[in-house]
MOPAC internal coordinates of N, CA, C and O (Angstrom, degrees):
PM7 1SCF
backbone

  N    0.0000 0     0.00 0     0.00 0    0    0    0
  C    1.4420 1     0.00 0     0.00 0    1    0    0
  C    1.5322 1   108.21 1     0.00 0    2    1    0
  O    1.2310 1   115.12 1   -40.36 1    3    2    1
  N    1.0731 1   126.87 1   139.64 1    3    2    1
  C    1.4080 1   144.02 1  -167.45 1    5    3    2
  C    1.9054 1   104.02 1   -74.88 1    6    5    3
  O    1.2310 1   129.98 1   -42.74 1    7    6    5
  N    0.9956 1    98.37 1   137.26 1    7    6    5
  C    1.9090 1    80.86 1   175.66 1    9    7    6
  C    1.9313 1    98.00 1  -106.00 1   10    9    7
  O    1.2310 1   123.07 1   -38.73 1   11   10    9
  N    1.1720 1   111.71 1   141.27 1   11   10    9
  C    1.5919 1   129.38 1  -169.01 1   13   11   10
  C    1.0851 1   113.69 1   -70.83 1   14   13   11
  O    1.2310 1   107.82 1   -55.54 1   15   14   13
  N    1.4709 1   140.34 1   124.46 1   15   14   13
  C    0.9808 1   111.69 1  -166.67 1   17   15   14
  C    1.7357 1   129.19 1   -93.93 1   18   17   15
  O    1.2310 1   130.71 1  -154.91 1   19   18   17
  N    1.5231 1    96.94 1    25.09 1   19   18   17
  C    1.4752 1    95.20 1   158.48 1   21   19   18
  C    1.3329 1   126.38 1   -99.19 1   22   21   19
  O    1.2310 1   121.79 1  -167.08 1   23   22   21
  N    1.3598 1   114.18 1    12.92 1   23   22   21
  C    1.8909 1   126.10 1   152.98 1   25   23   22
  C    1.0603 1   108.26 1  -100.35 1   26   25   23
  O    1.2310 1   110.65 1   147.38 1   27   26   25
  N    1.4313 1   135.18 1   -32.62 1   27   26   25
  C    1.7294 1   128.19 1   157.81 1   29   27   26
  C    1.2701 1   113.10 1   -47.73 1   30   29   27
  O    1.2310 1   112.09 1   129.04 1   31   30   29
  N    1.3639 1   132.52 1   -50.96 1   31   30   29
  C    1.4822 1   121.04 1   167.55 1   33   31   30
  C    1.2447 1   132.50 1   -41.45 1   34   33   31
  O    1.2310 1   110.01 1   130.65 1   35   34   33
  N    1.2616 1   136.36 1   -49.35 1   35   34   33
  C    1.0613 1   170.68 1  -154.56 1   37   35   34
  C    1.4187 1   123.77 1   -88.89 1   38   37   35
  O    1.2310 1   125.77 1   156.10 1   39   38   37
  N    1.6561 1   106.51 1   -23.90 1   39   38   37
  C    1.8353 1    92.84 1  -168.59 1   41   39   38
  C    1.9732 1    75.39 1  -126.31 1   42   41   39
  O    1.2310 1   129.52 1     8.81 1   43   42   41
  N    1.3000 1    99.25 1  -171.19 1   43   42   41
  C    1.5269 1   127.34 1  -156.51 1   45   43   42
  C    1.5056 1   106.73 1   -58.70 1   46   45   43
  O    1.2310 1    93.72 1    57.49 1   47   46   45
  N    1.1561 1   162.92 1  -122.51 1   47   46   45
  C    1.3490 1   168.05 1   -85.20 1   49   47   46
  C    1.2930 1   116.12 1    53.53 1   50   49   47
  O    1.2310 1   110.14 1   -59.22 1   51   50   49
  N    1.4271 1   136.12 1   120.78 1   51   50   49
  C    1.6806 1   166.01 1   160.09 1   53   51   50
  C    1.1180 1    99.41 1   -96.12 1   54   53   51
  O    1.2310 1   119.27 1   -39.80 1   55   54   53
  N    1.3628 1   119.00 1   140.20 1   55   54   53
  C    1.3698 1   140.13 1   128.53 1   57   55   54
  C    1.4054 1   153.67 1   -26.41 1   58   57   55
  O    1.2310 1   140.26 1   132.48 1   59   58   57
  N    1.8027 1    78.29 1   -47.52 1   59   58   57
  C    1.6233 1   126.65 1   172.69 1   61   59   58
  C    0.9656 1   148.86 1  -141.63 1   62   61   59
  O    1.2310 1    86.45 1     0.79 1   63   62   61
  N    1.4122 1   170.23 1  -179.21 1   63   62   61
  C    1.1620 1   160.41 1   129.56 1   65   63   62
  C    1.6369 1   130.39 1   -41.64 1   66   65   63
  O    1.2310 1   134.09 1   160.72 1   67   66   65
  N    1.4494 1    90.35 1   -19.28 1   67   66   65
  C    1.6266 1    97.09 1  -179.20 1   69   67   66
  C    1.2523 1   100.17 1  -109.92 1   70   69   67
  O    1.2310 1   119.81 1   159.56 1   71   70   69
  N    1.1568 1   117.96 1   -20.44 1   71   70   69
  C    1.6127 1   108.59 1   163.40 1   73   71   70
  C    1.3238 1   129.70 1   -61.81 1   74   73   71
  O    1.2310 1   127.70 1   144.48 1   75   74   73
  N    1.3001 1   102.78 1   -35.52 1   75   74   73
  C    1.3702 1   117.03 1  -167.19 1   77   75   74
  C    1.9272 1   107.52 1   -86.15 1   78   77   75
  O    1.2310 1   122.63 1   160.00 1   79   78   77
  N    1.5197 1   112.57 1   -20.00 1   79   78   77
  C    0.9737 1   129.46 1   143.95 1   81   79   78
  C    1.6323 1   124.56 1   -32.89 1   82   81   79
  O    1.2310 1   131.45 1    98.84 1   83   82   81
  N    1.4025 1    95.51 1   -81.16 1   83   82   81
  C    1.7544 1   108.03 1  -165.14 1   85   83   82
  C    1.5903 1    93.57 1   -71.25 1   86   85   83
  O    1.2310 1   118.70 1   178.95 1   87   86   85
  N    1.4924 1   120.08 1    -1.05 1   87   86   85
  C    1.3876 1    99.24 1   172.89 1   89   87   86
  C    1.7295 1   117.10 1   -92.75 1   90   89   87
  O    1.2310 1   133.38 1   151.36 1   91   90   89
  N    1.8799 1    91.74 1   -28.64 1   91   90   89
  C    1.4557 1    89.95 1   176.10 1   93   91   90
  C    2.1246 1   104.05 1   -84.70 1   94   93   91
  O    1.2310 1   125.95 1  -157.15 1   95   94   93
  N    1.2595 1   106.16 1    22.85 1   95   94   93
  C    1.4056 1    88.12 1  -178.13 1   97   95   94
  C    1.8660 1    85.66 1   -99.08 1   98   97   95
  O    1.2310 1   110.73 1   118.90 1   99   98   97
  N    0.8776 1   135.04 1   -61.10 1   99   98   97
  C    1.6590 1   156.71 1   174.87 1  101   99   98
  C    1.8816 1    88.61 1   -23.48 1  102  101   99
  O    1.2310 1   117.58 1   129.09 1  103  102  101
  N    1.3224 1   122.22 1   -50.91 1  103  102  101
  C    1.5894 1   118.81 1  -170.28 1  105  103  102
  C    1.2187 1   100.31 1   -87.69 1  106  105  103
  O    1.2310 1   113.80 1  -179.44 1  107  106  105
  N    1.2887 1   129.34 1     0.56 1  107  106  105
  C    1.3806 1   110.08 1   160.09 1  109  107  106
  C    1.7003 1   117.63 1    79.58 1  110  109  107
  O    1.2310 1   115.31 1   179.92 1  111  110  109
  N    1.2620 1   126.49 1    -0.08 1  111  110  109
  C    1.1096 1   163.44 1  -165.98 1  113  111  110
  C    1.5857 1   127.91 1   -94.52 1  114  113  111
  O    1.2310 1   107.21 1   -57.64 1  115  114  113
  N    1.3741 1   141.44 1   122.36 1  115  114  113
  C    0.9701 1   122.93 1   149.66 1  117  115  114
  C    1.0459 1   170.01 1   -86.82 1  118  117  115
  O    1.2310 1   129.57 1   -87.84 1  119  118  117
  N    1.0929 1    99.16 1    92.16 1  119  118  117
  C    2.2507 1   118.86 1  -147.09 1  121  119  118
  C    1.5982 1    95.54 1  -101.96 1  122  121  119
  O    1.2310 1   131.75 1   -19.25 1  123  122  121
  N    1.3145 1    94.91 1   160.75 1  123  122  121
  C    1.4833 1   121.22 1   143.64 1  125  123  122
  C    1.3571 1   122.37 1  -149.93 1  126  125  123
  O    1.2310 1   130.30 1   -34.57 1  127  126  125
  N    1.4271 1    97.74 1   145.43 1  127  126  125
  C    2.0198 1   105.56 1  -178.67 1  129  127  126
  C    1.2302 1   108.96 1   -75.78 1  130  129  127
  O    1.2310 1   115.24 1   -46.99 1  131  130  129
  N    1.2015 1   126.63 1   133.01 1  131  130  129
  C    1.5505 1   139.05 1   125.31 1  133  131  130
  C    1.3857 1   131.68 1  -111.90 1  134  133  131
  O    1.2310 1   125.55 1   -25.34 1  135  134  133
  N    1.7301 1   106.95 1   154.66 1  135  134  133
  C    1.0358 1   103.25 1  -156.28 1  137  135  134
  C    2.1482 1   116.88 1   -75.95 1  138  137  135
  O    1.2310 1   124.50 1   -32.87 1  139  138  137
  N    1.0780 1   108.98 1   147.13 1  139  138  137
  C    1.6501 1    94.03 1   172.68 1  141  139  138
  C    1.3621 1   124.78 1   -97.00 1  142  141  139
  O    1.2310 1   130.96 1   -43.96 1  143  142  141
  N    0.9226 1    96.46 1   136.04 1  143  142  141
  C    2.0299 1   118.82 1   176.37 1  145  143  142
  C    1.2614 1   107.60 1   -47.14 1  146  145  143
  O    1.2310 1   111.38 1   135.45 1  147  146  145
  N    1.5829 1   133.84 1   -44.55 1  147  146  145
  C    0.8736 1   136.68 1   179.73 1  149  147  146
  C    1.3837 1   126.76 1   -50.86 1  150  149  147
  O    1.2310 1   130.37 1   101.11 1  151  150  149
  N    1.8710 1    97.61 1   -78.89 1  151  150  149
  C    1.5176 1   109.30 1  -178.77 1  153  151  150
  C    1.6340 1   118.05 1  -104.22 1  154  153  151
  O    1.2310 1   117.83 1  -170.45 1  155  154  153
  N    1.3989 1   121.74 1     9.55 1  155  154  153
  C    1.4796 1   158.41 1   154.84 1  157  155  154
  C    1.9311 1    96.12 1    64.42 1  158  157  155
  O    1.2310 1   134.32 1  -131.28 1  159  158  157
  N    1.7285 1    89.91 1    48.72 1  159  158  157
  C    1.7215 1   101.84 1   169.45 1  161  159  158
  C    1.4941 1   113.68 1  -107.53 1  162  161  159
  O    1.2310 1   117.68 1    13.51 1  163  162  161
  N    1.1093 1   122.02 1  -166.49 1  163  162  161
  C    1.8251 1   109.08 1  -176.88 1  165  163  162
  C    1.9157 1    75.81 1  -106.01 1  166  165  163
  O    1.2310 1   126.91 1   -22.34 1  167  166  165
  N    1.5491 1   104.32 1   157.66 1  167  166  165
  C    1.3871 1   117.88 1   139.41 1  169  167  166
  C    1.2446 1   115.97 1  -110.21 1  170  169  167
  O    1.2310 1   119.47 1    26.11 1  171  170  169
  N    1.6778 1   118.62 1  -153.89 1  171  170  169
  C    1.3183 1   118.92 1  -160.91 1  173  171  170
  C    1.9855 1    78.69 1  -133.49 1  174  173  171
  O    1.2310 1   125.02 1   -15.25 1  175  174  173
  N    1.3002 1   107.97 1   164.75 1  175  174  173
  C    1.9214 1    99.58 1   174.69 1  177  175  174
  C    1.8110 1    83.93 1  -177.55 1  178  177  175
  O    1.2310 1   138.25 1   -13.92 1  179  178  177
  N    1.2861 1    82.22 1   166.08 1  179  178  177
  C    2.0298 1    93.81 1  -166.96 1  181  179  178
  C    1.4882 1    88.36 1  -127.67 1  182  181  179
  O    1.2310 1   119.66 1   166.96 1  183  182  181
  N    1.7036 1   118.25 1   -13.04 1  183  182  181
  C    1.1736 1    97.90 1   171.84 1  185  183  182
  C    1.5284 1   144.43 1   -59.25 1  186  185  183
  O    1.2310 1   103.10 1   -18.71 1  187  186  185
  N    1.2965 1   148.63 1   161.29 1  187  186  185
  C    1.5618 1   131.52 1  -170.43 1  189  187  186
  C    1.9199 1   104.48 1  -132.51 1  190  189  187
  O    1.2310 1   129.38 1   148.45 1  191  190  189
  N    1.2425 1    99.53 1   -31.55 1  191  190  189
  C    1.3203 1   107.40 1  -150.95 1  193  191  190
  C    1.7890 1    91.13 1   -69.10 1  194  193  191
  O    1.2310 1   133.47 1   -22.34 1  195  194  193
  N    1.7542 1    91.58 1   157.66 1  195  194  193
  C    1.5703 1   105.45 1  -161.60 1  197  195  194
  C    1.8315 1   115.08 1    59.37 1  198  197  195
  O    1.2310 1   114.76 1   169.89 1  199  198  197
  N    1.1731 1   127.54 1   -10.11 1  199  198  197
  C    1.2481 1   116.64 1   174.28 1  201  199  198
  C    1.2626 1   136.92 1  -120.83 1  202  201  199
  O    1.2310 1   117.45 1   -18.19 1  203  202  201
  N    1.1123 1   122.47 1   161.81 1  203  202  201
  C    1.5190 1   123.55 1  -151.79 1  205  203  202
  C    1.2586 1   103.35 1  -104.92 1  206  205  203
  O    1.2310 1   125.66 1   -67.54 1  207  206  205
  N    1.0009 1   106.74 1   112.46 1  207  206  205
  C    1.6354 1   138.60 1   173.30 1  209  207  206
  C    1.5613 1   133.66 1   -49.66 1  210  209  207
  O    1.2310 1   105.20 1   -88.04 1  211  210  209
  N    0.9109 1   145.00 1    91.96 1  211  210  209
  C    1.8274 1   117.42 1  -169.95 1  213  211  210
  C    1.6230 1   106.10 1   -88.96 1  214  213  211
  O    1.2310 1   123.59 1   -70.91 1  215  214  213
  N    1.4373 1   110.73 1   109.09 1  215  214  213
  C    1.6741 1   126.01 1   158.95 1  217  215  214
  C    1.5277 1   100.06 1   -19.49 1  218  217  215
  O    1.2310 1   128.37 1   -49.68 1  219  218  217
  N    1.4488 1   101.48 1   130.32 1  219  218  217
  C    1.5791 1   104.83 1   177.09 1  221  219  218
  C    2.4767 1    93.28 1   -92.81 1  222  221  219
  O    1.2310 1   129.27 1   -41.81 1  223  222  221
  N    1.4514 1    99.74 1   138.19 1  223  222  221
  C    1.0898 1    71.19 1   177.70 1  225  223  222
  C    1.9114 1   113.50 1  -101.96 1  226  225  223
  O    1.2310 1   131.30 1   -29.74 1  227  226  225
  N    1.6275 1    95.80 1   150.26 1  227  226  225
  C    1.6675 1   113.55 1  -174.99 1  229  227  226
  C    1.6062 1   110.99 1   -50.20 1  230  229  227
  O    1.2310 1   120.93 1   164.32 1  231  230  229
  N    1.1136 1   115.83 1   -15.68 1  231  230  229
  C    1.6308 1   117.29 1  -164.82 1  233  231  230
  C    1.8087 1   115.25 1  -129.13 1  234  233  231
  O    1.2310 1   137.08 1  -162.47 1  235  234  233
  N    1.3640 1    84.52 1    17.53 1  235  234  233
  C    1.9414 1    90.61 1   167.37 1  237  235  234
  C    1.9672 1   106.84 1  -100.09 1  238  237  235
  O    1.2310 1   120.10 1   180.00 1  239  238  237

C-alpha cells in the first residue's frame, strides 16, 4: 500500500533504519521503521499487521 503523502509530510524522516530505531528506542515506544515510497526515508509506524516481525530473543 502506498503511504499518502499527506502522512509523509507530517511524521519524522531517518536516514536509516537504525536511526529510526534509536529514535523509537529513546520514545520508549513500540515502533518500527520502514522505508517510504514517497520521500524514500525510513519513518517510524506501530503498525504490525501484514508484516513480518523478528522474535525478540528471551535469552539475550
Amino acid at each position: 500500500m502506498r503511504t499518502r503523502q499527506s502522512v509523509c509530510v507530517r511524521k519524522a524522516r531517518y536516514a536509516s533504519a537504525a536511526v529510526a530505531l534509536d529514535a523509537a528506542k529513546v520514545a520508549g515506544l513500540a515502533l518500527r521503521p520502514y522505508r517510504c515510497d514517497r520521500c524514500w526515508q525510513f519513518h517510524l509506524t506501530s503498525r504490525t499487521k501484514g508484516r513480518w516481525m523478528p522474535t525478540t530473543s528471551r535469552y539475550s
